[in-house]
Every structure is written in C-alpha cells, then in structure tokens.
N, C-alpha and C positions, 0 to 999 in steps of 0.2 A: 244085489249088493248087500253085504252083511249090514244089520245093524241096523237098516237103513225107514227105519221108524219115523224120519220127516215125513214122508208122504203123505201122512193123518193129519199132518198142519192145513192141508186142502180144506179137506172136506169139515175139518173143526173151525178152519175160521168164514166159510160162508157158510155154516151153522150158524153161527158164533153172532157175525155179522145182520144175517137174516132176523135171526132172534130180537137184536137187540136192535134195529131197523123200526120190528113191529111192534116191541114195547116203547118205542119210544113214539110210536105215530099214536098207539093207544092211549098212554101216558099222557102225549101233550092233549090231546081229545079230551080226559080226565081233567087237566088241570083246567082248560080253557071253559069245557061247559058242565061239569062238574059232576060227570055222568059218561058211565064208559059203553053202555047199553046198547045208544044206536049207532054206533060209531059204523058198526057192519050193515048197515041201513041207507040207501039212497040217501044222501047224494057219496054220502065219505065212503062206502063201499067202493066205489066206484076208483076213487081217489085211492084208497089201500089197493087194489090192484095194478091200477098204473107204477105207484111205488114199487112196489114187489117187480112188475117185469120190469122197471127201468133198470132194478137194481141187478137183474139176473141178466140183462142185455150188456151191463157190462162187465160182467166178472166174465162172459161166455167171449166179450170183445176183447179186453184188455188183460185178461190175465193176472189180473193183480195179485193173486197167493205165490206165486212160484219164482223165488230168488234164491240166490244161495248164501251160506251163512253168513258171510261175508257182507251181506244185506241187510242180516236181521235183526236189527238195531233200532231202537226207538225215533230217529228223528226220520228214519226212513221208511217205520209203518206209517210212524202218524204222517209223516207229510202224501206216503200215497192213497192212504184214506180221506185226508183234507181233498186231493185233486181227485178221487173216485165222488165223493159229496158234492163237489162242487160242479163236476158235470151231470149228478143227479140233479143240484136244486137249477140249471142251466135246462136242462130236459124237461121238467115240473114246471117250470117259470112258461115257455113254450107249450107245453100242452092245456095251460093253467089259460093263456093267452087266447088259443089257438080254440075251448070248447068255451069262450067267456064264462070260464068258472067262479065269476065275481062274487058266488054266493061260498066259496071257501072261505075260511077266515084264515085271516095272512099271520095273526098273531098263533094259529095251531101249527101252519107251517113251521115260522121260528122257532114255536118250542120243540116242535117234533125233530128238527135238525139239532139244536140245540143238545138235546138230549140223548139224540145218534151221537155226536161231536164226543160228548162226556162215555158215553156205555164204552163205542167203540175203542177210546181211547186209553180207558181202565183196562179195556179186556187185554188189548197187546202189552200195556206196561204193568200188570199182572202178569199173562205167559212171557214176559223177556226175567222178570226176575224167579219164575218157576222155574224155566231153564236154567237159569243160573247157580242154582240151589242145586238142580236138580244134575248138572253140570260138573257141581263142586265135590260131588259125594260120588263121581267116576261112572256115573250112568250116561249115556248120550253123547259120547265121545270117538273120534276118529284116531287114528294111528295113522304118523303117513314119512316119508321117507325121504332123504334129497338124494339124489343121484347127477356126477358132476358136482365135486368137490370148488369153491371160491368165492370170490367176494360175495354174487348174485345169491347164491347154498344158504349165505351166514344171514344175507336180508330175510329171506323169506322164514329161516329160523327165526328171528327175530323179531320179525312180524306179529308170528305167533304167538312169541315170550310174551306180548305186551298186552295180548288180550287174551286172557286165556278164558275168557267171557265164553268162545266160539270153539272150545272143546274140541282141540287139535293138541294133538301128542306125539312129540318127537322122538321117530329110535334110530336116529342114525343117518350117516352117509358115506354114498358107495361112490368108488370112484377105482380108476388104478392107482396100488402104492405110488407114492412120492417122497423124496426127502424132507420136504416142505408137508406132507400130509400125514406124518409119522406121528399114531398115536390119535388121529381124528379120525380114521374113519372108522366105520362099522364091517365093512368088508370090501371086494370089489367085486366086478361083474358077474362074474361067474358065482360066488355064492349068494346076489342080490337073489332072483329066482325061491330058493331055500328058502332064504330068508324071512320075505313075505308070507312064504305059506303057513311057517311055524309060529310064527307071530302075529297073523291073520291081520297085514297090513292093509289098511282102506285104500292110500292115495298114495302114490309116485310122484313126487314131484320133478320134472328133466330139466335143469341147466340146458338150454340149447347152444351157450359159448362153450362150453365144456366136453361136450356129448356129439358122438357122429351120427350121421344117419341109419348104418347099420347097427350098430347099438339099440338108438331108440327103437329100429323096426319092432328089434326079438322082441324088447320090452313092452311094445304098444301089442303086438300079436301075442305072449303072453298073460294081458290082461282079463279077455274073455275066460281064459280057461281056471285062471288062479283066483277071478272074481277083486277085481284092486281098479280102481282109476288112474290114468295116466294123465297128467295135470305138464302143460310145459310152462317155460319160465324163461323171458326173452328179454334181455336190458335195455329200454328205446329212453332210458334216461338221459338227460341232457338235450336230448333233440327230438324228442315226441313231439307235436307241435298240438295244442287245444285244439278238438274238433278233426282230428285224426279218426279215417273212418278203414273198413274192409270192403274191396272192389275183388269180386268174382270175377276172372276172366277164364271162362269155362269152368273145371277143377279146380283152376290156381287162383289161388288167394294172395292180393297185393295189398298193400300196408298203403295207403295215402296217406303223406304227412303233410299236405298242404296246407297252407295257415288261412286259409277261406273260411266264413265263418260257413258251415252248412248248414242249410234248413233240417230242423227239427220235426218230422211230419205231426208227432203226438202233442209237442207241443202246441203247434199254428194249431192246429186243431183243436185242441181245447182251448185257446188262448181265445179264437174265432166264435166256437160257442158258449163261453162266458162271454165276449161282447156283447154277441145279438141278446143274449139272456136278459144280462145286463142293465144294457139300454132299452131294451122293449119295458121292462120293469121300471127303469125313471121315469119315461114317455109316458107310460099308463097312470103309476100312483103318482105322479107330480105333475100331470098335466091340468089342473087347477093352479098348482104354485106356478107354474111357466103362463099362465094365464093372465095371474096377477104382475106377474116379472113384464112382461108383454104393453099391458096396460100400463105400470110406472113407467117405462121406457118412453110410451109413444104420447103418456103426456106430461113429460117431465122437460122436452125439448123438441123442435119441431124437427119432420125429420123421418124414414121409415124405421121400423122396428128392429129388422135385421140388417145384417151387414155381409156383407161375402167378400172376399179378399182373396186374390190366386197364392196359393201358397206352393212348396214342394216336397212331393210322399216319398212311399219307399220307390228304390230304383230310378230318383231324381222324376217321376211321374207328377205333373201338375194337376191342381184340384181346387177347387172352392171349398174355401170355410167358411163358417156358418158362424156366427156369433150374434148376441144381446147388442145394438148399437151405443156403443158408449160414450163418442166422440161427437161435436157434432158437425152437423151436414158440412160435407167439402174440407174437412180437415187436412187433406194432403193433396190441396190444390199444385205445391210446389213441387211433388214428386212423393215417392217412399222417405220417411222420418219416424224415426223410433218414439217412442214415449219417453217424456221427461216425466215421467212420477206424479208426484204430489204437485208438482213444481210445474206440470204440461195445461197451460189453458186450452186447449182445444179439448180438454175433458170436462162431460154434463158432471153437476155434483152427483146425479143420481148413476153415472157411468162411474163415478168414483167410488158407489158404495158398491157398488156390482165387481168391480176390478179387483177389491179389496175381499170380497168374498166370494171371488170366480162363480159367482153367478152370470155372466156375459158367455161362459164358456160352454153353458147348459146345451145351446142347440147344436151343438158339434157330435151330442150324441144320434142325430142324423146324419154324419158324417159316416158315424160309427157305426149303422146298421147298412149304408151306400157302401161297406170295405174299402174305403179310403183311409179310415184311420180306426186306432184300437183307443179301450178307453184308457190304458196307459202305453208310454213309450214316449221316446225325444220328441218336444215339442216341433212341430215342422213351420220352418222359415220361408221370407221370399226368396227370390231369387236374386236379386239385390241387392241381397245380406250376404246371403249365404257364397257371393264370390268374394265378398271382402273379409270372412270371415274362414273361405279356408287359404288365402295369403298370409293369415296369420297364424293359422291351426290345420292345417291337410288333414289330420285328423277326423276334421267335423266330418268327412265322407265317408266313415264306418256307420253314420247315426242313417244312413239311407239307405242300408242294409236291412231295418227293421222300419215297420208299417208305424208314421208318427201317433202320438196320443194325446187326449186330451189333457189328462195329468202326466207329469213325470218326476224326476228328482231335483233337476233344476228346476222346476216351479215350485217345490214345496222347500229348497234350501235355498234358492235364490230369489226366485219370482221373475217378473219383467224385468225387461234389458231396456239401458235407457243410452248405450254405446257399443259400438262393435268392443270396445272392450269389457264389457260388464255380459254380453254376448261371449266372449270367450272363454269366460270365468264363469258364466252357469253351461256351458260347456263342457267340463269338466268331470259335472256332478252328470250330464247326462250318459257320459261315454261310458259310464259304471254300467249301465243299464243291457247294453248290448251280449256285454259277460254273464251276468247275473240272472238275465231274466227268469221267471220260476212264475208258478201259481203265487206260490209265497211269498214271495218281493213284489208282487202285482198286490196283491192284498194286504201288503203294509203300505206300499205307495197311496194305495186307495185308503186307507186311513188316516195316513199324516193328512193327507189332503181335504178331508172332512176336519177332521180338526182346524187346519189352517182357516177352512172356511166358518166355521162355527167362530170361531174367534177373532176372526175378520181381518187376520196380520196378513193378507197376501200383497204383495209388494208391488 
C-alpha cells in the first residue's frame, strides 16, 4: 500500500516503550539508593529481567501497537498504556508474592512505575503532536473517495471535515448521474477505476444503501491490482443496540443486535487479575493494621471478631461475606433490619468508627481472592431486600449481571441504606457502573473511596 509508513509506529513504540521501561526501573534504583551501579547485581538483576519478560509477554499477548487512525488519539494511548502497566504491576505484585521478595523495596517499585507513567506518557503526547505538525505541512496523508452518492457519503465526509488531526483528504464522489446529484459528483462508475489510478487514491469508501453487490464485486476485485482499500459503510443508526457483536456462521457474517450485556473476555480478565494482585497486596502490607483492627473489634465489645452474612453475587449465586463485626452480638434476633445510621443502637461506638471509615469492609478482600466478589462493582444484597427492592426498581437485576464489590459508586455518593427507599436511591448511582465499567472508572472509584475513608465521611 502506497505511503503506507505507519508500520514503523510498531517497532518505534516498543523501542520506545522498552527504553523508557528501563530508565525508569534504573532511575527509580537512582533516586531510591542513590547509586545506579548495582542495580544489575543480585538481587535487582533478577527483578530487571522479570520486568522486561512481563513486559514482552505482553505486547507478544495483547497486541497493543496496532489500531487504526481512528484510534490514535491521546485518551486512547494513554488509557492502553495505564491498562498494559497495570497488568504489569498485577504480574510483579504476584511474582513479588510468589518468590517472597520482601527484600525489594516497595518505594523503588512506585517510583519506577511512576516514572514509566510520566516517560511513557510524554512519548505518545509528543508523537500525537509530531504527527500533527507533521500532518499539517501535507506529509503523512491519505486520499480516499466516497462512492454511492447520500446522506451516509455526506457523514463520513464530514467526519473527516472535523478532524483533520487523522490526515484524510477528500477528492470526490462517484455515483450514477441524478437530477438531485447535479454538480456533486466527481464522476461515475465507469470512470471511478481511472480515476483512482491517476490520483493515486488510498481508500474507497462503499455506501452499502446506495451500491449493489455487482458493483462493489468490480470494485473490491479491482483493489489488489490498482493497490487502494475498499472500506464499507453501513447505517445501523437508530437501532444499533450497545454491545452489538459479529456471529460467524460458517462464511456468513451475522450482525447480533441483542440488548444483552455480553461478557468482555479482556476485560474479566484483567479486571480478575488486578483483584487477585490487588488483594494479595492489602492482605500482605496491611496485615499488621488488620491485626490491630482485629484486636479493637474483639475488645471493644464481646462478641467474635468477624461476621458473615449470606448475601447474593453475580447471576443471583449466594455467598458469605466476610466483614469487621460492628454490631453487637444477636442484633437481628428479630429477623433482617437495615441500619439506622448514627441513630442504630445495636452499633459498638468502635463498629461506628469502622462504618465510618470502611474499615469493617477490609476482610471481604478474602471474598475477593475466593471470586465471589471484585474489589469494585454494585454492592451485593440480601435476599430479603433485594425482592422488595426490585417491586420498586426491576432494574436492580442488571446489578447481577456483574460480580458484586467491595467499593462501588453508591457507597462512595450514598453510603449505607437505612430504607428500601434510600436502597433505591444509591441504586441509581450503582447502575451507572454496569455501562461504564473500564480500568479507569475502577481506579477512580478506588480513589474517591480512600478518600472517603481517610476522611471518615462514610455514611
């Protein structure tokens, strides 16, 4: 394909990548002991290698250089750089675990991620405005064509008008004369062919409402020998439905529009091992603070330590949660009863400063390595509740579509429920979550929530 000089964006940016991978594991080594010498020395030797393969296992797994322009836009390097990092320091945390590498120091990690975070991220928001530059001065540019003259011709022109960021350039559209196309187009069928060759067009674009089957054939079978992309364009506007997937049945390609949410394999996947990562990391470096949390609990009121309570997960599956006991002993002799707040005496004072700073919530990260729950995602209910809760909301049954968490959005904008109605109202804030869910919404939910806790406002 003419022109077609992307391909070096590969191998430039796991250069790129690698490079600044190593200066930054070197760099934090620098800052941390203030001396870059033995870094390549038992024990960190060791450590720089595992770095390096994790990091080559998965560029070789995931692929992550190869999108099309259309992709190559800053919130969408850096966000698949944050999720390639964060399944490194998920792999490192695990292997970290796995050879008791207790003699690493945790503060060289942070900086050395740290550091990746800042290099990595300069590098692509440096080559996006190189491109751009380099874009603007008529270097690095496509030519491409619409064929099938109408409204679907004028979008995808239009598209284009507005970013011209992505170096696509307009010469025309072919269609057959019309009364109504008098004056727009560039030619029709029979001189499209020419035309391309003389103009040394990249991309085809086919209206498939506009354009027949034997038409597109020539034009698709013309493309090998004239060296051009044949690109189609199909309008499922107004009735695409989110989560619309492609079902091979043999050769033939079917369009599923079903409004299902479907499972995301890349995501459960990383979603799963940042949990284990995770939680294996609070269990280990806080397992002296859960000690002390342990000890106030169990002499601050009589009573055992923990609590477990049947709650219900993904796909209405029941489970035991684990939590700090907060209440004390036999508080719901009468049956299931929600929490009245501040206002609930069956709460210890020292269950009230745990509530208040989801400290009670801490051993649900054994929940979280059993895969009964993630460390975020909709809080999961009794069973209880959750029928009088969907009489008022049918709704709440998409939240049982995803694996519950121990943090979500309703705990950090609402907190505890103290009514099926106050229940249906942090409801609300959690159904966002089923849409949205991302690395990146996962990692601001896990922020507001340290915050919340740091500051003791949990409800």
């Amino acid at each position: 394909m003419r022109h077609r000089y992307s391909i070096l964006l590969f191998p430039l940016h796991v250069f790129v990548d690698f490079l600044s991978l190593n200066m930054a594991f070197v760099g934090a080594y620098g800052i941390k002991f203030g001396s870059i010498d033995p870094v390549f020395q038992p024990p960190y030797a060791t450590l720089w290698w595992v770095f390096n393969l994790v990091w080559l296992a998965e560029i070789l797994l995931f692929k992550p250089y190869i999108f099309p322009r259309q992709l190559f836009k800053a919130d969408h390097l850096i966000k698949k750089l944050l999720v390639l990092m964060a399944f490194h320091v998920a792999v490192i945390a695990i292997y970290w675990v796995a050879v008791k590498g207790y003699y690493y120091s945790r503060e060289h990690l942070a900086f050395t991620y740290g550091l990746f975070a800042m290099l990595g991220i300069a590098f692509r928001i440096g080559g996006l405005v190189f491109l751009k530059e380099y874009r603007a001065r008529g270097y690095n540019n496509r030519r491409y064509i619409v064929v099938g003259y109408g409204k679907l011709a004028t979008t995808i022109r239009g598209f284009y008008d507005a970013h011209p960021e992505m170096g696509f350039h307009f010469y025309g559209y072919f269609d057959e004369p019309a009364d109504e196309t008098a004056g727009l187009l560039r030619g029709t069928y029979d001189e499209l062919l020419e035309y391309v060759r003389l103009n040394q067009i990249d991309c085809v674009y086919c209206c498939m409402p506009y354009i027949d089957n034997k038409r597109l054939k020539r034009i698709v079978d013309d493309a090998e020998d004239v060296d051009y992309q044949v690109k189609l364009l199909v309008d499922f506007r107004g009735f695409l439905a989110r989560g619309a997937s492609v079902e091979y049945h043999d050769f033939l390609p079917v369009l599923n529009l079903s409004s299902q949410m479907l499972a995301d394999f890349r995501i459960n996947t990383l979603k799963r091992g940042f949990d284990i990562a995770f939680s294996v990391g609070i269990l280990t470096v806080g397992a002296p603070f859960f000690l002390l949390v342990a000890l106030m609990t169990r002499l601050s009121s009589k009573g055992p330590i923990f609590y477990a309570q049947e709650r219900v997960g993904r796909d209405g599956k029941p489970f035991l949660i684990y939590k700090f006991r907060s209440m004390y002993v036999n508080a719901e002799q009468g049956g299931p009863v929600l929490s009245a707040g501040d206002q609930d005496q069956r709460i210890t004072p020292w269950g009230r400063f745990m509530r208040q700073t989801r400290l009670d919530e801490l051993p649900q990260f054994y929940n979280v390595l059993r895969g009964e729950m993630s460390v975020v995602g909709p809080r999961p209910e009794r069973q209880f509740f959750i029928d009088q809760i969907v009489e008022v909301a049918p709704e709440y049954k998409s939240l049982l579509k995803v694996k519950p968490g121990i943090t979500s959005i309703g705990q950090i904008k609402f907190g505890y429920a103290s009514s099926i109605e106050e229940m249906v109202q942090r409801l609300r804030y959690d159904l966002i979550y089923p849409e949205r869910r991302s690395f990146l919404f996962d990692m601001w939910i896990i922020a507001q929530t340290v915050r919340v806790m740091v500051q003791g406002r949990g409800k």
